[in-house]
N, C-alpha and C positions, 0 to 999 in steps of 0.2 A: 818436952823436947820432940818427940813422936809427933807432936802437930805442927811446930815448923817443919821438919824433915818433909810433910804430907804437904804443906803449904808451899817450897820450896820445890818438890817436883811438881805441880801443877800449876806453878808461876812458870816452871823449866818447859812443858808439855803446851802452854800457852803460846808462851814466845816461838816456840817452834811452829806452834799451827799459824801463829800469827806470820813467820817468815814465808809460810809454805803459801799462805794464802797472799801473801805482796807478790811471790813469786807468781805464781798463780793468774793474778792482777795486771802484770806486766807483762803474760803472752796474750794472755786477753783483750790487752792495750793491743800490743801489734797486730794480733790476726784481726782486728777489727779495723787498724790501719791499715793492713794490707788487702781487706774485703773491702774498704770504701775505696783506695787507689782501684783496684778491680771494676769498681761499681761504674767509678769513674772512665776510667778505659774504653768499658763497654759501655756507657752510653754513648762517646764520641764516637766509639766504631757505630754504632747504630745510627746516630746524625749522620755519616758518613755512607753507610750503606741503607740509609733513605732518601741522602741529597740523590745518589748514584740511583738509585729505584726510579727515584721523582724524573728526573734525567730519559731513561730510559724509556720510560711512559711518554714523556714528550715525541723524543725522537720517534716511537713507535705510532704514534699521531699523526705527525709531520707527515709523514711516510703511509700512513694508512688514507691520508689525506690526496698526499699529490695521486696516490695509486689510483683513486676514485675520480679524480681529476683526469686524468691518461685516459682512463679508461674512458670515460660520461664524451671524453673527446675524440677517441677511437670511434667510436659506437655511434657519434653523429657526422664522423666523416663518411662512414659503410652506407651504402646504399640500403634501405627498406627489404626485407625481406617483401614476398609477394603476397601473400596472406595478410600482411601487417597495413600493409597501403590501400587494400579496401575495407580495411577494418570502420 
């Protein structure tokens, strides 16, 4: 009788571990649903603040472009410095 009683709380001490561990299981379930939603998020913000980079690089082109342009047009409407003209 002493070895069901012994049988009977280690089938008791199982089930228990066995709950703790579903429990367990199912936050483990979520916070790994909630790190891939996460994962998720941040890569769109990252697509997002590279289109915006990529963007920005352009327009800083654009712009770095016409300036050299202004300028290369400035510089051949000014008359020759004096040194330069018998060079």
């Amino acid at each position: 009788m002493e070895k069901f009683d012994l049988l009977a709380q280690r089938i008791d001490s199982l089930i228990q571990e066995l709950n703790r561990l579903r429990e367990e299981n199912h936050h483990l379930r979520e916070e790994g649903k909630r790190l891939r939603e996460d994962l998720e998020l941040g890569q769109m913000a990252s697509e997002e603040l590279q289109e915006k980079l990529n963007a920005e690089v352009s327009v800083r082109t654009e712009a770095a472009s016409r300036v050299d342009a202004l300028i290369s047009r400035i510089q051949s409407a000014l008359p020759m410095p004096e040194n330069q003209q018998n060079g």
